[in-house]
VOGU-76643 format. One record per residue: z, x negated, y of N, C-alpha, C in turn. Coordinates in nm, 4 decimals. Example, Ala and Ser with C-alpha at 12.3 -4.5 7.8 and 13.67 -1.06 7.14 Angstrom:
2
REC      npz      npx      npy     capz     capx     capy      cpz      cpx      cpy
REC   0.7800  -1.3190  -0.5690   0.7800  -1.2300  -0.4500   0.7800  -1.3200  -0.3300
REC   0.7080  -1.2850  -0.2250   0.7140  -1.3670  -0.1060   0.7870  -1.2900   0.0030
//
This chain:
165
REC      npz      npx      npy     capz     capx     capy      cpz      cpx      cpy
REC  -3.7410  11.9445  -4.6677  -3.7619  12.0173  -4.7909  -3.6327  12.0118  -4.8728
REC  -3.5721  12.1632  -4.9144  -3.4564  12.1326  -5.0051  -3.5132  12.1459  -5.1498
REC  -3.4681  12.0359  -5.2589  -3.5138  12.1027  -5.3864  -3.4268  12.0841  -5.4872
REC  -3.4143  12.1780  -5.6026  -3.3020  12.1873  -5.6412  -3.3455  12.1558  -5.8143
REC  -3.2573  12.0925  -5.8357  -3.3218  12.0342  -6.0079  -3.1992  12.1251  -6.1107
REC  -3.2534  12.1656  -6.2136  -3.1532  12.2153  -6.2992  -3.1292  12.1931  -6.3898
REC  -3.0374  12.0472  -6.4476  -3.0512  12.0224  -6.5594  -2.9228  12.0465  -6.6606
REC  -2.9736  11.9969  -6.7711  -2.8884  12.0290  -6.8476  -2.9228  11.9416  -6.9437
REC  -2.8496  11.9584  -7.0483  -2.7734  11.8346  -7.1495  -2.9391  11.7910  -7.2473
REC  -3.0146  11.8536  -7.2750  -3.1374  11.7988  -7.3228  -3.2670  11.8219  -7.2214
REC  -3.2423  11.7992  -7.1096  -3.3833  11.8139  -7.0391  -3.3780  11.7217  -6.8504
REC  -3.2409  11.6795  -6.8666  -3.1913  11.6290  -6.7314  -3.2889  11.4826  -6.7116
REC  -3.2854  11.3702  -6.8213  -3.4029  11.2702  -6.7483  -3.5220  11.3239  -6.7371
REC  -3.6078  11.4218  -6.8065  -3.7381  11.4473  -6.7325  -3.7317  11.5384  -6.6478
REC  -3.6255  11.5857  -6.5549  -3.5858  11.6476  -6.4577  -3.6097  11.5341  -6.3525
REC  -3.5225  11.4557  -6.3329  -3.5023  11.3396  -6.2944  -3.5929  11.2580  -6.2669
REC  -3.6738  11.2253  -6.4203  -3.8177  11.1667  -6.3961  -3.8816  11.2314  -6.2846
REC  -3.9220  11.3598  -6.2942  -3.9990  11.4830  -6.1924  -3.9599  11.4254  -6.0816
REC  -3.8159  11.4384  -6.0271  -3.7729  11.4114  -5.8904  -3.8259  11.2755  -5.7939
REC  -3.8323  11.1755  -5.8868  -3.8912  11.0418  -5.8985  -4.0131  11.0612  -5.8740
REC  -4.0968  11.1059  -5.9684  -4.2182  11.1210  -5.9502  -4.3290  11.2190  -5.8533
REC  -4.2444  11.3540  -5.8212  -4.3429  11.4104  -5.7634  -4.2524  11.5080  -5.6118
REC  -4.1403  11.4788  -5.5997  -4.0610  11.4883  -5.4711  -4.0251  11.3356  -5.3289
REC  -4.0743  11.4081  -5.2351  -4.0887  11.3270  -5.1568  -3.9239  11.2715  -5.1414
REC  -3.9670  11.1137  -5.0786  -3.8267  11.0260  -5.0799  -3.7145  11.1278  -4.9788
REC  -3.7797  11.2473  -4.8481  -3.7538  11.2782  -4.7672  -3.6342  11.4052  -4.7955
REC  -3.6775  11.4350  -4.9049  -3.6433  11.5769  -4.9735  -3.4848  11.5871  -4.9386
REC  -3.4211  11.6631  -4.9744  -3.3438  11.6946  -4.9797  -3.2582  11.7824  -5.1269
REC  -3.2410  11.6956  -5.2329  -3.2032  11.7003  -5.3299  -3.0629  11.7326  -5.4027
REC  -3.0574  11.8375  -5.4710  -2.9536  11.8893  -5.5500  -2.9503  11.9199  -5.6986
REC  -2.8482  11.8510  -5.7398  -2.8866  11.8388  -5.9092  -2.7556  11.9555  -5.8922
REC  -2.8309  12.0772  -6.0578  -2.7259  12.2029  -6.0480  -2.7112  12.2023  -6.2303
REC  -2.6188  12.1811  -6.2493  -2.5526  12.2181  -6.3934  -2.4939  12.3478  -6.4145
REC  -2.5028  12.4640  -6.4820  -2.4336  12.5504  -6.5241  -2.3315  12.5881  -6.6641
REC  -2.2236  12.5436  -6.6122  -2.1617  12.6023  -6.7552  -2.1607  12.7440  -6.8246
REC  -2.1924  12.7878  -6.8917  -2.1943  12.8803  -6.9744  -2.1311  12.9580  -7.0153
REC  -2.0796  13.1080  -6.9539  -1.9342  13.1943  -6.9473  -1.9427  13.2192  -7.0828
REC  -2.0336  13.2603  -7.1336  -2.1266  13.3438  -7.2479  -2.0731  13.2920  -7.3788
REC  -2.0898  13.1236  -7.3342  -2.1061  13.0285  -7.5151  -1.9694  13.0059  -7.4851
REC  -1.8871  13.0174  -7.3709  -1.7430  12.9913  -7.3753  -1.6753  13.1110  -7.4256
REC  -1.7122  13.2406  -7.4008  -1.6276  13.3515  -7.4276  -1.6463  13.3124  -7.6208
REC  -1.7971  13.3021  -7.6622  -1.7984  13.3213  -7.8205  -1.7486  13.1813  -7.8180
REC  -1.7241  13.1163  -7.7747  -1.6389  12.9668  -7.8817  -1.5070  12.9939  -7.8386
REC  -1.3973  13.0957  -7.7777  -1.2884  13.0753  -7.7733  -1.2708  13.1911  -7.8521
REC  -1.3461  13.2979  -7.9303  -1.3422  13.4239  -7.9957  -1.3810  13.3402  -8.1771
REC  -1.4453  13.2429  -8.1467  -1.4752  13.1745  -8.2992  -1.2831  13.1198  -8.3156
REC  -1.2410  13.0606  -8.1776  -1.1277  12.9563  -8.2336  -1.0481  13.0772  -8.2715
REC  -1.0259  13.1621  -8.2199  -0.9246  13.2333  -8.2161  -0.9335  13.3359  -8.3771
REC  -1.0538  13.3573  -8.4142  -1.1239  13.4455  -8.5324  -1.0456  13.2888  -8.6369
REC  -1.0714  13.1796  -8.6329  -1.0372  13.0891  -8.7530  -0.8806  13.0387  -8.7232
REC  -0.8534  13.0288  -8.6080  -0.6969  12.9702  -8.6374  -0.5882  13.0742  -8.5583
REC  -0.6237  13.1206  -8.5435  -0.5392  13.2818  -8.5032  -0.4634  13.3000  -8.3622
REC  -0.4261  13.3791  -8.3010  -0.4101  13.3470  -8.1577  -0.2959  13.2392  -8.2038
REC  -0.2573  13.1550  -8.0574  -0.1597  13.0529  -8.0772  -0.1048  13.1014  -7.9481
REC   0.0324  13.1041  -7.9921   0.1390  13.1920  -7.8744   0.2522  13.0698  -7.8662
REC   0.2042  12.9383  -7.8671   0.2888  12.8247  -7.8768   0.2946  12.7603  -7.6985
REC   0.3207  12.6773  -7.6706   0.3598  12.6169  -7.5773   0.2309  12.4906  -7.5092
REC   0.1689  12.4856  -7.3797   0.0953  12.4209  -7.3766  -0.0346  12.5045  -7.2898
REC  -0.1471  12.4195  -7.2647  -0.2923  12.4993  -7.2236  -0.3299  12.5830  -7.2962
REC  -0.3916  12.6845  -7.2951  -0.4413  12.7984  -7.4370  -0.6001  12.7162  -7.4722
REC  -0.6365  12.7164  -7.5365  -0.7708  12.7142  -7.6247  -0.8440  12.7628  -7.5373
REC  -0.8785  12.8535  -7.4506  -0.9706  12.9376  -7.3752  -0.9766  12.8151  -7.2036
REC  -0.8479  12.7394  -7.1676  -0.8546  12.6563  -7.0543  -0.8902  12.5522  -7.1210
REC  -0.8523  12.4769  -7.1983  -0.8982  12.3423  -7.2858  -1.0455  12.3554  -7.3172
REC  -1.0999  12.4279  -7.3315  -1.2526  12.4457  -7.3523  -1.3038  12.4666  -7.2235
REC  -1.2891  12.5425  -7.1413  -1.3000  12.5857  -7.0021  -1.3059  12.4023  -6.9012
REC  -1.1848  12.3208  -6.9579  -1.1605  12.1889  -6.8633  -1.2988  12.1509  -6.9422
REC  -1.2704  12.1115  -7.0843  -1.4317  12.0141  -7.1550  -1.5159  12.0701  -7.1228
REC  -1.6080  12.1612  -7.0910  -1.7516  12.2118  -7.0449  -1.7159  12.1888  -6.8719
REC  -1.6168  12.1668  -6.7962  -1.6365  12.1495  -6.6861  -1.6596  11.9986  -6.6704
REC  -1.5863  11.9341  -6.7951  -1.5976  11.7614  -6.7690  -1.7231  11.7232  -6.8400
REC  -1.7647  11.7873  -6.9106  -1.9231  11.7635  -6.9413  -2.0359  11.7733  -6.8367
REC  -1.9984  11.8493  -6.8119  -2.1272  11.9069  -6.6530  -2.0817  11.8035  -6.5497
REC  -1.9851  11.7383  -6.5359  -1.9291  11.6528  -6.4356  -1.9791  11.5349  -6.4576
REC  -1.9631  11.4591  -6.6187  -2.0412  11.3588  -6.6803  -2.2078  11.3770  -6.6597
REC  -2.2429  11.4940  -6.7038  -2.4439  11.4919  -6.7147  -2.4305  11.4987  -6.5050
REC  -2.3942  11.5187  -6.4749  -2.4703  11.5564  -6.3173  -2.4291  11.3997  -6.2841
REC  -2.3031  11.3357  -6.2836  -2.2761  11.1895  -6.2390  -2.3986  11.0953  -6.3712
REC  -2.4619  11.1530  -6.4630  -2.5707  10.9985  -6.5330  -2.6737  11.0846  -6.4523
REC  -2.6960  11.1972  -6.4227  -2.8814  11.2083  -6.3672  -2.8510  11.1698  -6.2473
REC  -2.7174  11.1720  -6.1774  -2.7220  11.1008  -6.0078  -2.7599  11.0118  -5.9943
REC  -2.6784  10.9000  -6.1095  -2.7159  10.7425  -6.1395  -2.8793  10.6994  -6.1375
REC  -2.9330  10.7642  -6.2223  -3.0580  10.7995  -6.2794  -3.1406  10.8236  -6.1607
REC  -3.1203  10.9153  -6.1199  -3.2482  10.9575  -5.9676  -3.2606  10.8361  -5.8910
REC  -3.1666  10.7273  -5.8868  -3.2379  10.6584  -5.7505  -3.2119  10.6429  -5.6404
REC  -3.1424  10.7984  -5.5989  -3.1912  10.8889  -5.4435  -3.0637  10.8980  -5.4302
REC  -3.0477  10.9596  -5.3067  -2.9246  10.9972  -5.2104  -2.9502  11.1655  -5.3142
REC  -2.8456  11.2444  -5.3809  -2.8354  11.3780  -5.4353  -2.7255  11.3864  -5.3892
REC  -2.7136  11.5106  -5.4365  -2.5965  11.6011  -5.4103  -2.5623  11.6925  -5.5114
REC  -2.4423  11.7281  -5.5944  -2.4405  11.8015  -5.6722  -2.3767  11.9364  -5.7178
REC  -2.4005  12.0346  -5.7672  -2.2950  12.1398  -5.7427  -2.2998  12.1885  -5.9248
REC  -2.1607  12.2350  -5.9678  -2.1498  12.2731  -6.0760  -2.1068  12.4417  -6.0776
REC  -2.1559  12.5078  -6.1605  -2.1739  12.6825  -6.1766  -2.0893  12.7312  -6.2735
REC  -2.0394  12.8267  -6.2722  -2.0108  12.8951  -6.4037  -2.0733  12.9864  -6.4365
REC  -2.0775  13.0813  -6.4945  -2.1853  13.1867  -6.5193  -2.2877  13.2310  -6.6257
REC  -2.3484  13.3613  -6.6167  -2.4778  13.3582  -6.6708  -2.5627  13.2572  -6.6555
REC  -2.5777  13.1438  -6.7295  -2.7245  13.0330  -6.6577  -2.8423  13.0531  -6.6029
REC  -2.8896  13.2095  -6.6408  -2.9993  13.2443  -6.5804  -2.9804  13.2613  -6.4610
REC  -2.8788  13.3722  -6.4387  -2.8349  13.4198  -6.3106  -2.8042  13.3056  -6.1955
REC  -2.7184  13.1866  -6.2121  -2.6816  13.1196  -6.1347  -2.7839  13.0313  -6.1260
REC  -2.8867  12.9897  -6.1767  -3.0027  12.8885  -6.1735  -3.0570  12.9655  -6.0606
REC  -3.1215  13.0676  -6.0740  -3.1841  13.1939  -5.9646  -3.1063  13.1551  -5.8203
REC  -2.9684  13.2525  -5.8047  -2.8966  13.2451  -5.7219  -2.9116  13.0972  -5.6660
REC  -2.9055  13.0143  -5.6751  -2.8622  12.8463  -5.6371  -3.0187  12.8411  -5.5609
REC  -3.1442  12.8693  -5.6511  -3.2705  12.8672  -5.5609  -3.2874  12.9420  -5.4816
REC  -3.2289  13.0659  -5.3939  -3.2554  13.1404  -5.3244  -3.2488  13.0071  -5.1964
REC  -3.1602  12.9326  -5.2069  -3.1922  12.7844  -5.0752  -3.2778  12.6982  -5.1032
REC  -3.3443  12.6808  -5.1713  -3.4061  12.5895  -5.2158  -3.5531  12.6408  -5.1718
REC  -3.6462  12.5265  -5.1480  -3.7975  12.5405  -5.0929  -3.8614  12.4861  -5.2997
REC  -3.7940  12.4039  -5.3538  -3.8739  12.3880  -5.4782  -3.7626  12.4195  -5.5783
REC  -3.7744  12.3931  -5.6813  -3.6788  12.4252  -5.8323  -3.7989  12.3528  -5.9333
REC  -3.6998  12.2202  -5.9629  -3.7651  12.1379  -6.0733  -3.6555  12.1565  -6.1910
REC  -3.7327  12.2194  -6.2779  -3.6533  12.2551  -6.4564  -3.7541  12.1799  -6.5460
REC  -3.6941  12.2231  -6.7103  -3.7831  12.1400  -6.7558  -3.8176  12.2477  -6.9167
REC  -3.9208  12.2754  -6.9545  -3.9439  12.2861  -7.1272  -3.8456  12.2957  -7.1912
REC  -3.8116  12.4317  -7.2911  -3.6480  12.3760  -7.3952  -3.7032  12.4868  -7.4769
REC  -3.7538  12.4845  -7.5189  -3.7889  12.5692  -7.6492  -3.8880  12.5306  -7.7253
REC  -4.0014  12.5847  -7.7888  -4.0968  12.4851  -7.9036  -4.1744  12.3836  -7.7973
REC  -4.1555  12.2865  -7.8332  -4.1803  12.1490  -7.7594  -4.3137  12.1093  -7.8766
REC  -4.3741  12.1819  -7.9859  -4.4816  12.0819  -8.0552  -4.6058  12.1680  -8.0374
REC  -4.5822  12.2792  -7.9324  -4.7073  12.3166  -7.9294  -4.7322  12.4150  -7.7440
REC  -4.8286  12.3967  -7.6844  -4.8665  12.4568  -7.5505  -4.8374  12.6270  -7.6038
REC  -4.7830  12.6337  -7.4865  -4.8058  12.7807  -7.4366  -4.6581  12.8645  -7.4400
REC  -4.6360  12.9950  -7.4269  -4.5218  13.0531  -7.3765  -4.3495  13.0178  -7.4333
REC  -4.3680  12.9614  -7.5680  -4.2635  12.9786  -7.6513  -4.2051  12.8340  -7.6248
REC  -4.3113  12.7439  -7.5450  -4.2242  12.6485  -7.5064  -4.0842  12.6434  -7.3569
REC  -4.0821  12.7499  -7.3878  -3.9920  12.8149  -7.2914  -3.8578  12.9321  -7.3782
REC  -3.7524  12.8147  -7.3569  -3.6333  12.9008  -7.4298  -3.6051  13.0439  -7.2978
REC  -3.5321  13.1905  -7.3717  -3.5361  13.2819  -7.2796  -3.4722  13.2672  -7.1396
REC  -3.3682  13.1986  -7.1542  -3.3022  13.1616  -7.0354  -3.4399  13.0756  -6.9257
REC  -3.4714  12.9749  -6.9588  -3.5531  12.9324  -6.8570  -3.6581  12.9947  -6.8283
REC  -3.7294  13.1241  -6.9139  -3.8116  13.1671  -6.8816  -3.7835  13.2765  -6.7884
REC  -3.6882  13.3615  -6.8049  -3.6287  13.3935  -6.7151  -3.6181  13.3437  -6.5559
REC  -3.5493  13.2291  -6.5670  -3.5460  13.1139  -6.4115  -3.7116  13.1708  -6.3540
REC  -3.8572  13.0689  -6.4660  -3.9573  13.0643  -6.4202  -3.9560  13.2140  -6.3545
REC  -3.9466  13.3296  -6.4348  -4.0222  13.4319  -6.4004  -3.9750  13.5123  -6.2510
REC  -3.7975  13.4480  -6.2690  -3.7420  13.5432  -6.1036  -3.6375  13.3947  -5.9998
REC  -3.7277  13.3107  -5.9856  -3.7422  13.2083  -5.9251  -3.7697  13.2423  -5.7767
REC  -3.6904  13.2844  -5.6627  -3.7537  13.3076  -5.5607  -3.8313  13.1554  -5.4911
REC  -3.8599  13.0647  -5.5139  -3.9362  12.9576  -5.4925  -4.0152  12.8559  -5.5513
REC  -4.1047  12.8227  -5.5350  -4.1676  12.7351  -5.5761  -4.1229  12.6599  -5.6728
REC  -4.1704  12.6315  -5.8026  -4.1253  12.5401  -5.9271  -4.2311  12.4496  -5.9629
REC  -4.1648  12.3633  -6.0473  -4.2129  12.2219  -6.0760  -4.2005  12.2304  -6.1908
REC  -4.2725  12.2687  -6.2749  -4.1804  12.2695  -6.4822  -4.2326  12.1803  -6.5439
REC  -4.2026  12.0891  -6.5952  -4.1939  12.0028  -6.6472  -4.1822  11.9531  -6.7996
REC  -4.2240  11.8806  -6.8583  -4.2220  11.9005  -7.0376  -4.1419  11.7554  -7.0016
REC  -4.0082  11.7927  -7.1346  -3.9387  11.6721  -7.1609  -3.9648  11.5689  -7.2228
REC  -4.0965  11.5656  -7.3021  -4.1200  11.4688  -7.3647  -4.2466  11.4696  -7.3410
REC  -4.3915  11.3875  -7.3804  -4.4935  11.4225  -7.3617  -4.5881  11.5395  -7.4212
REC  -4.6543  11.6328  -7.3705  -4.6779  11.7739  -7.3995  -4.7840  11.7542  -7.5115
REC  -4.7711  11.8562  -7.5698  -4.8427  11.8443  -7.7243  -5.0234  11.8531  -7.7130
REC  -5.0666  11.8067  -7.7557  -5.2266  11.8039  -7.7632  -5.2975  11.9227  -7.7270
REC  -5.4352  11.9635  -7.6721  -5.4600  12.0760  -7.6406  -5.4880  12.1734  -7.7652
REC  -5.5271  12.1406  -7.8781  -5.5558  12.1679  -8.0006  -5.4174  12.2251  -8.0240
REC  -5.2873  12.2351  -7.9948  -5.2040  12.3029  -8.0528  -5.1845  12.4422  -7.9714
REC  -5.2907  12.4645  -7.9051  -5.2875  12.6229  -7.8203  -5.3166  12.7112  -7.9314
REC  -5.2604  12.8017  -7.9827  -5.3258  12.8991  -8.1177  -5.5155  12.9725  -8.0802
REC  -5.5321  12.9838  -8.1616  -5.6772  13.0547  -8.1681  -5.6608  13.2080  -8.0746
REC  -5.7681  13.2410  -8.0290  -5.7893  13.3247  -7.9399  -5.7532  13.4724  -8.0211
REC  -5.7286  13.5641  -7.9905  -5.7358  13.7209  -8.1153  -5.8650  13.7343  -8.1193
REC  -5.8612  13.7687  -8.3271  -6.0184  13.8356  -8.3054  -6.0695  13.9105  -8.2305
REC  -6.2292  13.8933  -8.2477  -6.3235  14.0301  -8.1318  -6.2474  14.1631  -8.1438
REC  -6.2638  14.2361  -8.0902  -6.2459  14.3894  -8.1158  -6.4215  14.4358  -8.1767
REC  -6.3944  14.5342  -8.2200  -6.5763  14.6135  -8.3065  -6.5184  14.7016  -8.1894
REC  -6.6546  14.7628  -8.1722  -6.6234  14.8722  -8.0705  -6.7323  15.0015  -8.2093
//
């Protein structure tokens, strides 16, 4: 069984936990981080909008941000390796996150993600768009997971009124 975990900077130990808990010791495991072309293009368009292009000598602002989001994803995938336990394996993305989360499961037999959007109450919105996305064009089997413990059943909203006919 290959299965592929996708974490990221607030949801990687109950990723992890999952892997622990409900993937066999046998599996065949890959932790996948994606850096973010998207939040890199608007944070090198913010630096550049406040301190003006810099035509000086050195890395540009656009690779220096480019190295830190690659050494971040390098740091979170080496603590959830630590963390799992297990023999993993890891691969780091650049990209749309939706897109490359997808793409990466087209090998994969499972895809364990986790909850990142309203976390105090059940139902759709506990799903930021990006991962709902993943859930919805996931060519395999998923495992989703709440990062913290899931909110009471009482926080499902009330049903819509009757219709009158």
């Amino acid at each position: 069984m290959k299965v592929l975990a996708w974490v990221t900077e607030a949801t990687w130990p109950a990723c992890v936990a999952a892997l622990r808990d409900h993937v066999p010791p046998d599996a065949r495991v890959t932790l996948l981080y994606v850096v973010d072309d998207e939040l890199l293009a608007t944070s090198r368009g913010a630096v550049a909008g406040l301190l003006g292009r810099s035509g000086g000598s050195g890395p540009s602002t656009a690779t220096r941000l480019s190295e830190l989001a690659a050494l971040e994803g390098h740091d979170l995938l080496a603590a959830a390796a630590a963390a799992a336990g297990r023999e993993v394996s890891s691969e780091q993305r650049h990209g749309r996150v939706e897109r490359e989360v997808v793409a990466a499961a087209t090998q994969a037999d499972l895809l364990v993600l986790a909850r990142d959007g309203d976390l105090h109450r059940l139902g759709p919105h506990s799903l930021a768009p990006t991962t709902r996305f993943v859930v919805d064009h996931a060519p395999c089997a998923t495992l989703l997971v709440w990062p913290s413990a899931a909110p009471a059943i009482g926080s499902i909203p009330p049903p819509p009124p009757a219709r009158r006919r």
